[in-house]
Backbone bond lengths (Angstrom), bond angles and torsions (degrees), N, CA, C in turn:
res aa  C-N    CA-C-N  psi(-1)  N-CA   C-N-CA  omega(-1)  CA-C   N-CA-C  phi
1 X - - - 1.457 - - 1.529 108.24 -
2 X 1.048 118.81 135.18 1.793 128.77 -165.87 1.780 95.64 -110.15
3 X 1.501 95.45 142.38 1.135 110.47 -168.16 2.006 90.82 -90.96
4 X 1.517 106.66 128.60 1.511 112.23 167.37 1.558 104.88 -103.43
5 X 1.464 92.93 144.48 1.729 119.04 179.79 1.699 100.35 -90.58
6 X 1.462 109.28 125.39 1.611 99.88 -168.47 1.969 96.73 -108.56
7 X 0.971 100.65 161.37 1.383 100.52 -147.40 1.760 107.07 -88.69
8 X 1.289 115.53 7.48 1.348 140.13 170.99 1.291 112.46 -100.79
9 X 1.541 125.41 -10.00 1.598 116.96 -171.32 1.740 91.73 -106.49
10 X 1.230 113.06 131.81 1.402 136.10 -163.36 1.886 103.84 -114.30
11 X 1.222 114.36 111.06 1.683 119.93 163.34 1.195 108.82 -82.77
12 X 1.561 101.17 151.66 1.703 127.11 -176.98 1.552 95.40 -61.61
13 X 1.411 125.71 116.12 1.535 140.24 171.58 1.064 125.12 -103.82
14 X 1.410 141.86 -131.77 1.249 148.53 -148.96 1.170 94.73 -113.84
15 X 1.178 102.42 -52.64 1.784 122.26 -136.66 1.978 98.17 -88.34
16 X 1.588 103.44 -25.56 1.676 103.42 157.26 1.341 126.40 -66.34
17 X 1.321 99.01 -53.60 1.543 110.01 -173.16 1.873 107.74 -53.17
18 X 1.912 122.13 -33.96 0.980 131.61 156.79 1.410 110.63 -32.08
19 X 1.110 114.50 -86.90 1.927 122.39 166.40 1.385 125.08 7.91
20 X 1.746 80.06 -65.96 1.346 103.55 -167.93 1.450 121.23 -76.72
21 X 1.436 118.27 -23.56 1.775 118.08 165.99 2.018 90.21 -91.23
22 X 1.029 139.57 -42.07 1.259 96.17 169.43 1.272 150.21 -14.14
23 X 2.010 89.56 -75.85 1.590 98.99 172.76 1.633 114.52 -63.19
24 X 1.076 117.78 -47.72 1.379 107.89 171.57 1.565 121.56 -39.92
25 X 1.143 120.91 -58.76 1.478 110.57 172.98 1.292 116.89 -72.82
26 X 1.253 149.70 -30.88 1.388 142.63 135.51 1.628 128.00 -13.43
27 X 1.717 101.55 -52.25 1.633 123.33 146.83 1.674 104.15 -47.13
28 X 0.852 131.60 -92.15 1.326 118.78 -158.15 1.489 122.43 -49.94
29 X 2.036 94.23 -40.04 1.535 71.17 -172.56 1.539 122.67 -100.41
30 X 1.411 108.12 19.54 1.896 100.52 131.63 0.964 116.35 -70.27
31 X 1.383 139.75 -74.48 1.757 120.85 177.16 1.365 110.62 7.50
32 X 1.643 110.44 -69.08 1.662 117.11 -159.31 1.538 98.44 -78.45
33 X 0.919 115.69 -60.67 1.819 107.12 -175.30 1.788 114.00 -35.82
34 X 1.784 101.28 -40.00 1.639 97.42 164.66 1.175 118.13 -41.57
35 X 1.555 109.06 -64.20 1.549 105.82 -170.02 1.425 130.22 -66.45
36 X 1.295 106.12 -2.72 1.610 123.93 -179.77 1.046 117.42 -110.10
37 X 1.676 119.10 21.08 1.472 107.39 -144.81 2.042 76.78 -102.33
38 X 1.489 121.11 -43.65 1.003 129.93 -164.34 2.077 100.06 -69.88
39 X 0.683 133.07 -80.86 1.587 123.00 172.38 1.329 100.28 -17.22
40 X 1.492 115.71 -78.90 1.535 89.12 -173.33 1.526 146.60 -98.85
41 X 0.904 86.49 28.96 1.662 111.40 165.33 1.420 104.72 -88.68
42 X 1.369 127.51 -37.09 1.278 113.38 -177.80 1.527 99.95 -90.12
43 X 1.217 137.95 -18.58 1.502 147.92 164.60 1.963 100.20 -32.83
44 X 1.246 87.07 -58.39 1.180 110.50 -144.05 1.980 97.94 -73.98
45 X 1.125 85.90 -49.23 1.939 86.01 161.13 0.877 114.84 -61.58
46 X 1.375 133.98 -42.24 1.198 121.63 -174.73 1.415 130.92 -75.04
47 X 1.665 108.52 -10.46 1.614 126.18 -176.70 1.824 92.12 -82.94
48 X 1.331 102.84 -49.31 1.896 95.57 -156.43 1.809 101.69 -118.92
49 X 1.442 110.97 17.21 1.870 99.01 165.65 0.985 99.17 85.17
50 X 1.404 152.92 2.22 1.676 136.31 -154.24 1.676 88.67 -82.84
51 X 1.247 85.08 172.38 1.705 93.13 -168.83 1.334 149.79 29.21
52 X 1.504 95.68 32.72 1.225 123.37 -179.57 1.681 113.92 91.16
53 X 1.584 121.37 -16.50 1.187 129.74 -165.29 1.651 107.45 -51.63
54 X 1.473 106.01 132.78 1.457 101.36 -174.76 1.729 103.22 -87.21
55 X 1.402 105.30 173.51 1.627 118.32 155.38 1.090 138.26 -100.17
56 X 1.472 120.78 139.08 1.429 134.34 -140.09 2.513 86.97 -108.90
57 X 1.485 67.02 101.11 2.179 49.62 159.49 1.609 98.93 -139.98
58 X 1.489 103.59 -175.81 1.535 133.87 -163.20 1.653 99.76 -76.68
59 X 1.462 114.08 -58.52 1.456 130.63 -134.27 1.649 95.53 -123.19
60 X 1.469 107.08 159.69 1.713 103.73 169.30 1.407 83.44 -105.74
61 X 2.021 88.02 175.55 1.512 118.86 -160.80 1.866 99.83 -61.96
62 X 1.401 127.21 156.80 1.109 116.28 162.44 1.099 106.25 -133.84
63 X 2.184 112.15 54.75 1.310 125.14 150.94 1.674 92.75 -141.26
64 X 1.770 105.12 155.11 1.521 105.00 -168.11 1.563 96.95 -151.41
65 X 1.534 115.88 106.05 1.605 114.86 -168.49 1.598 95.35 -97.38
66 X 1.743 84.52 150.87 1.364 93.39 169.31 1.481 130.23 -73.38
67 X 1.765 119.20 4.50 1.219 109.72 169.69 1.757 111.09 -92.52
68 X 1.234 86.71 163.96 2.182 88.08 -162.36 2.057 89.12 -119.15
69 X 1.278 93.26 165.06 1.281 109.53 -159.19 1.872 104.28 -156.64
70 X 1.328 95.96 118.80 1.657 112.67 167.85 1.495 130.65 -24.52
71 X 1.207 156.17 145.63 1.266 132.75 154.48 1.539 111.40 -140.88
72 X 1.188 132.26 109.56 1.227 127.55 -157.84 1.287 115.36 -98.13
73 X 1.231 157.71 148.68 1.840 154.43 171.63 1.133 109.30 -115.46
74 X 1.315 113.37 120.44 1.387 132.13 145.24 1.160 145.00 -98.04
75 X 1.330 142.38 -177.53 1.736 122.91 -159.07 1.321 89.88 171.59
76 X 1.368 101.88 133.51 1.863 108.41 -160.94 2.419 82.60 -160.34
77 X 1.513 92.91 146.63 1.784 93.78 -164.30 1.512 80.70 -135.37
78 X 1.814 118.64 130.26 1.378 126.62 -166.43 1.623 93.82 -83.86
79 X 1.454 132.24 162.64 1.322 133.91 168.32 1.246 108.22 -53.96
80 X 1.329 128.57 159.37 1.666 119.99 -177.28 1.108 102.88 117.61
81 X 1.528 116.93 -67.38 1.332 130.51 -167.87 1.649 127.07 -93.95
82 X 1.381 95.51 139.38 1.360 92.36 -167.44 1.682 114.90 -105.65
83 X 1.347 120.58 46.92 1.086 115.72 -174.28 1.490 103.43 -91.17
84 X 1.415 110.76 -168.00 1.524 132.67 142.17 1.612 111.64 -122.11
85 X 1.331 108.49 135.57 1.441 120.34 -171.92 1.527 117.71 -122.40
86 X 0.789 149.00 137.83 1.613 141.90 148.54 1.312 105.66 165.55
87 X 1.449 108.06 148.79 1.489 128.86 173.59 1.599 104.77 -51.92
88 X 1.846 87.92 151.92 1.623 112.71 157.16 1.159 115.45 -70.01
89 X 1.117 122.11 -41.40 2.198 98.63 167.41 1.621 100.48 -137.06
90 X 1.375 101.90 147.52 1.316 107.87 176.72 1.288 117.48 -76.89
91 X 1.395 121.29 -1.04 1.403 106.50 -170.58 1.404 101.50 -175.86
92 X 1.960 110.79 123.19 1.384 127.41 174.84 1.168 106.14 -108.05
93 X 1.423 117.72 152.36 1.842 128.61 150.30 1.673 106.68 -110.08
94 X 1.386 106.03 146.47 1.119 119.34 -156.60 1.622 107.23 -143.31
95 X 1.558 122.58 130.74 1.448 100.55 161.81 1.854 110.35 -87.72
96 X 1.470 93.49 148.77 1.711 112.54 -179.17 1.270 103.21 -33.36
97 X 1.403 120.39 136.66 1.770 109.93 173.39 1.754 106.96 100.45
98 X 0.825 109.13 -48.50 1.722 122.62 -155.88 1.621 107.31 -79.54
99 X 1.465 116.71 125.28 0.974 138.34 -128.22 2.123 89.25 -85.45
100 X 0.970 137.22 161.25 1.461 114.34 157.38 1.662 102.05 -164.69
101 X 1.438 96.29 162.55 1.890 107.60 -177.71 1.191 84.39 -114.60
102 X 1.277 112.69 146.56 1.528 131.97 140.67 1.818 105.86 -132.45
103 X 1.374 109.32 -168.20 1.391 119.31 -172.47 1.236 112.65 -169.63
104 X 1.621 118.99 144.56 1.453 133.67 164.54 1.199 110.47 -98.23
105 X 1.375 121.62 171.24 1.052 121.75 149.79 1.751 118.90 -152.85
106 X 1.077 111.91 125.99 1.512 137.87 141.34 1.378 138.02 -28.33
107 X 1.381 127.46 111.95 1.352 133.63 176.64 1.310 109.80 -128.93
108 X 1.486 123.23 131.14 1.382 132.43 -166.77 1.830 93.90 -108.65
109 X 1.783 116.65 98.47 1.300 138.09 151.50 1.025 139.62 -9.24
110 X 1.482 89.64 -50.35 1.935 113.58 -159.37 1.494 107.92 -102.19
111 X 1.246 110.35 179.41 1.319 116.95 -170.01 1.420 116.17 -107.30
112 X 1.340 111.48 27.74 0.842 124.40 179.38 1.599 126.56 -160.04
113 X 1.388 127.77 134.32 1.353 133.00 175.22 1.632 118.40 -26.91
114 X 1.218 114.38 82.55 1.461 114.22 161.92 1.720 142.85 -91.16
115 X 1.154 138.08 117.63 1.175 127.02 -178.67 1.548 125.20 -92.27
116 X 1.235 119.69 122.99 1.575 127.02 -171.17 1.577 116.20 -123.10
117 X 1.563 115.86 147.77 0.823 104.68 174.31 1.563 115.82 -140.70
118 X 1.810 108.66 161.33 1.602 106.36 -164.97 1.497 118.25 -67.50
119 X 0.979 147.59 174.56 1.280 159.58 86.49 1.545 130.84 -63.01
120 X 1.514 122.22 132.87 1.680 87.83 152.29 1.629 117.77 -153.07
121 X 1.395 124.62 -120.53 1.356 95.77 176.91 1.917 79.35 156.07
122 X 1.449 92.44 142.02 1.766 99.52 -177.69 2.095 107.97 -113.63
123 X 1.073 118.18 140.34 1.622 117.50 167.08 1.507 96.79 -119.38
124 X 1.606 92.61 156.58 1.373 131.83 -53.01 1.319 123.64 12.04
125 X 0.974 127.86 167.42 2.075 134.96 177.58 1.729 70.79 -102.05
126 X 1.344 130.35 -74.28 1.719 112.65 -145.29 1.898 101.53 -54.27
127 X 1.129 116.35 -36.00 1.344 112.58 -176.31 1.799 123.56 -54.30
128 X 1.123 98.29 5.86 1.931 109.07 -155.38 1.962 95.26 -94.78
129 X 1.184 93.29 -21.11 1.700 106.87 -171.46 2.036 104.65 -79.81
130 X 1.336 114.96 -17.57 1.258 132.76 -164.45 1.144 122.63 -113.95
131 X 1.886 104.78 -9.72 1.062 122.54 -157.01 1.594 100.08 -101.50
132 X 1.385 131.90 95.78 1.204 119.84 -172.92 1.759 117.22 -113.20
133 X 1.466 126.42 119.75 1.009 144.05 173.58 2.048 115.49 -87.85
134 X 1.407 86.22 130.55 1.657 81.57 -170.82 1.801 100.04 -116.95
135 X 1.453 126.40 -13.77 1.028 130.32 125.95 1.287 137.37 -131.80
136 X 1.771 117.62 163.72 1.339 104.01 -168.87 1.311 106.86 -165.20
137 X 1.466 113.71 146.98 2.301 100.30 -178.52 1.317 95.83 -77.32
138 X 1.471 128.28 -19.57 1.815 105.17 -168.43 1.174 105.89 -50.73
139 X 1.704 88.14 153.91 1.675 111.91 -178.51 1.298 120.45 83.12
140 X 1.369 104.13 -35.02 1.498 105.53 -176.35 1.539 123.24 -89.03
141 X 1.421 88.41 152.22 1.917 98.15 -165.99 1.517 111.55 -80.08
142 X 1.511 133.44 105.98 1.022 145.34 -155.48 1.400 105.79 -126.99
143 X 1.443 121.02 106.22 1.551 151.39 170.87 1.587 120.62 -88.22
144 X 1.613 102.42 78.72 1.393 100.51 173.45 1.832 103.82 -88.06
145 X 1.248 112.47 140.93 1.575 127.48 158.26 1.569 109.14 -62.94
146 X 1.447 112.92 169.26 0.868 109.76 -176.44 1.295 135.06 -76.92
147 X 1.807 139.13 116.14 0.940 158.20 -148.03 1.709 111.11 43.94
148 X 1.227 133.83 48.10 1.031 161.55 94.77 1.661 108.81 -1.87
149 X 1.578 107.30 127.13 0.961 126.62 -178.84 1.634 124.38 -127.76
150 X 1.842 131.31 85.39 1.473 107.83 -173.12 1.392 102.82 -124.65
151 X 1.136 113.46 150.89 1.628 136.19 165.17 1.246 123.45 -74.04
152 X 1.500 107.66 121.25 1.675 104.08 -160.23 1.753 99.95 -123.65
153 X 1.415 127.10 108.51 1.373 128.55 -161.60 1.670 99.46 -86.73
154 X 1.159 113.29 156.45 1.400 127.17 178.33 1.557 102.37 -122.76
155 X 1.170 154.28 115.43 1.500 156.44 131.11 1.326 116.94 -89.42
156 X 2.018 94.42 112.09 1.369 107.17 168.49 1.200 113.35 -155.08
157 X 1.652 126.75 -176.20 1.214 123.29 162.60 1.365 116.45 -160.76
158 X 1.448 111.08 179.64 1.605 104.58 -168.81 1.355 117.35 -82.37
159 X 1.071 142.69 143.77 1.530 127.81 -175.34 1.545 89.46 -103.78
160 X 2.050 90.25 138.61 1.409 104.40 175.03 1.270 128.42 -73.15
161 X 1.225 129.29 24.62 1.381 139.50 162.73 1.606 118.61 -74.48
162 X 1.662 104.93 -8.74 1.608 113.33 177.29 1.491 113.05 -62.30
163 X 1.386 127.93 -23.64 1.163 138.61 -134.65 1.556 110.16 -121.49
164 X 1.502 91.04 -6.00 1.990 112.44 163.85 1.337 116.41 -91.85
165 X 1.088 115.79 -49.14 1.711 134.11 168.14 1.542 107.02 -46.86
166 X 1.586 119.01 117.25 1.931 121.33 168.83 1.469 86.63 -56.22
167 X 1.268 143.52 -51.34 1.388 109.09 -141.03 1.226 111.47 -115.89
168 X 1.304 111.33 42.40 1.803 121.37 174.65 1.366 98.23 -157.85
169 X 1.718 138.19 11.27 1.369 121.56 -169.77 1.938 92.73 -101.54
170 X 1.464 104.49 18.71 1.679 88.81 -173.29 1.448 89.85 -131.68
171 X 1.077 151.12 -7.63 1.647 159.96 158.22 2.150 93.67 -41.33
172 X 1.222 83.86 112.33 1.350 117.07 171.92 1.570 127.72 -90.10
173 X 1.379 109.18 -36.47 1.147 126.62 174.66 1.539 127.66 -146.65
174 X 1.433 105.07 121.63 1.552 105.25 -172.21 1.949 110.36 -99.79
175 X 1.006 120.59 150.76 1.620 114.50 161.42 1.036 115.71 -143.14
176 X 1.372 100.50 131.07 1.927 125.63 173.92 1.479 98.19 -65.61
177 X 0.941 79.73 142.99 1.579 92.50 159.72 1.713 121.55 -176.11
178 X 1.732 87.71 125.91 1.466 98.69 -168.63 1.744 103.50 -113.03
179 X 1.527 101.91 147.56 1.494 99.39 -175.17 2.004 93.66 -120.30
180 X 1.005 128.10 123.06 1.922 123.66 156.87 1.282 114.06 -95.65
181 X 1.587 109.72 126.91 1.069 133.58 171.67 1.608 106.45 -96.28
182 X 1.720 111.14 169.84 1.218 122.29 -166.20 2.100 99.18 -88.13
183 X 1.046 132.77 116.73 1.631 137.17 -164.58 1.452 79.77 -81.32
184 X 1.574 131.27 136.02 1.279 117.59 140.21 1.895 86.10 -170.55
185 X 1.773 101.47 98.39 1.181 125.92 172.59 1.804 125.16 -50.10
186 X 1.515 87.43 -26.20 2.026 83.16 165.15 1.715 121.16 -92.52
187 X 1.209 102.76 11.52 1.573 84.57 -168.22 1.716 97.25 -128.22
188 X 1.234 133.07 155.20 1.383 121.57 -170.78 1.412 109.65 -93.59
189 X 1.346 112.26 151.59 1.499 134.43 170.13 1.970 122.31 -15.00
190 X 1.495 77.92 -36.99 1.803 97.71 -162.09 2.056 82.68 -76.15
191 X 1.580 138.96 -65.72 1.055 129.11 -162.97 1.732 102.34 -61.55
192 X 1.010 118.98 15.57 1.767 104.80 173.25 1.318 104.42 -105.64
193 X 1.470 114.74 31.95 1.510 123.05 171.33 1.423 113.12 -123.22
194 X 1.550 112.90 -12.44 1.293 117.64 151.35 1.352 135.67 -72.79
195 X 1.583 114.66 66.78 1.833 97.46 -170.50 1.513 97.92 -63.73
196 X 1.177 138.91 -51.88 1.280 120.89 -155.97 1.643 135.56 -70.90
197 X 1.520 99.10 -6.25 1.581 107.97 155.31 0.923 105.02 -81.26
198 X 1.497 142.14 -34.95 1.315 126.65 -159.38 1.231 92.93 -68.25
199 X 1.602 136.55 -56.93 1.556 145.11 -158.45 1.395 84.85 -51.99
200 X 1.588 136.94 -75.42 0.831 145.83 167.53 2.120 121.82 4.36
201 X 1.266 78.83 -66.38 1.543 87.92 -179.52 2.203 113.29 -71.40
202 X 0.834 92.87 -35.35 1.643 102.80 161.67 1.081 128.74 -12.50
């Protein structure tokens, strides 16, 4: 008895196996866009202000208006960490353009050597694009010892280009605001919600 091929039953061909490295590389290259998604997303704030993200430049403004403008500081410390954080004054006036220092400062709690690092972020969100810092600790990995005390200066100012823009030439008051979290690259995101193991482990 001979086996018949019925003309509805279809073998694995070319045109599957096609499919099949599709999705696979489609698979991967989300994988990679994950891991890239954070670089440039923060790239990307940092080119055009979105989310309040300020700008990092070299040089101060070399225009300086005579209208003056608010600048407020804030300071916020993620669970995990055992510092104390917040600025030396909560609050500067400034004319537009005009270059200025202020400073936080940091105290390490614990009894032990911890490293933290900034975040921060300006309100208004449109004001973050105007907002230019020429130095600053964000980002950077900062190792106070225990009960350790350092002063971390910020110099920046507003660039007078705010004051062309309808929807930032009437913003009266801007605020920084930086939050430090606890840096510790082996352990995941989710245990920096445990302060009390961490104390624990101490």
């Amino acid at each position: 008895m001979t086996e018949q091929n019925h003309p509805n039953e279809q073998k694995p061909g070319r045109g599957q196996m096609g499919i099949v490295v599709v999705c696979c590389a489609f698979v991967v290259g989300m994988v990679g866009m994950s891991y890239a998604a954070v670089p440039l997303y923060k790239a990307f704030c940092q080119a055009t202000g979105y989310g309040g993200t300020t700008q990092r430049v070299e040089q101060a403004s070399d225009r300086i208006l005579e209208q003056t403008i608010n600048v407020r500081f804030d300071s916020n410390v993620a669970p995990g960490l055992d510092w104390s954080f917040k600025p030396d004054q909560r609050q500067v006036k400034l004319r537009i353009g005009e270059t200025t220092q202020i400073s936080y400062t940091a105290t390490n709690n614990s009894g032990t050597a911890v490293t933290g690092q900034a975040t921060y972020n300006v309100t208004p969100q449109a004001a973050g694009a105007y907002f230019n810092k020429i130095q600053c600790f964000c980002f950077t990995e900062t190792t106070l010892q225990p009960g350790e005390t350092l002063d971390m200066p910020v110099v920046f100012f507003v660039d007078p280009a705010i004051v062309d823009e309808a929807e930032t030439r009437d913003i009266g008051t801007i605020t920084l605001s930086y939050t430090f979290y606890a840096h510790e690259t082996e352990k995941p995101v989710a245990a920096l919600a445990e302060p009390v193991q961490e104390k624990d482990s101490l």
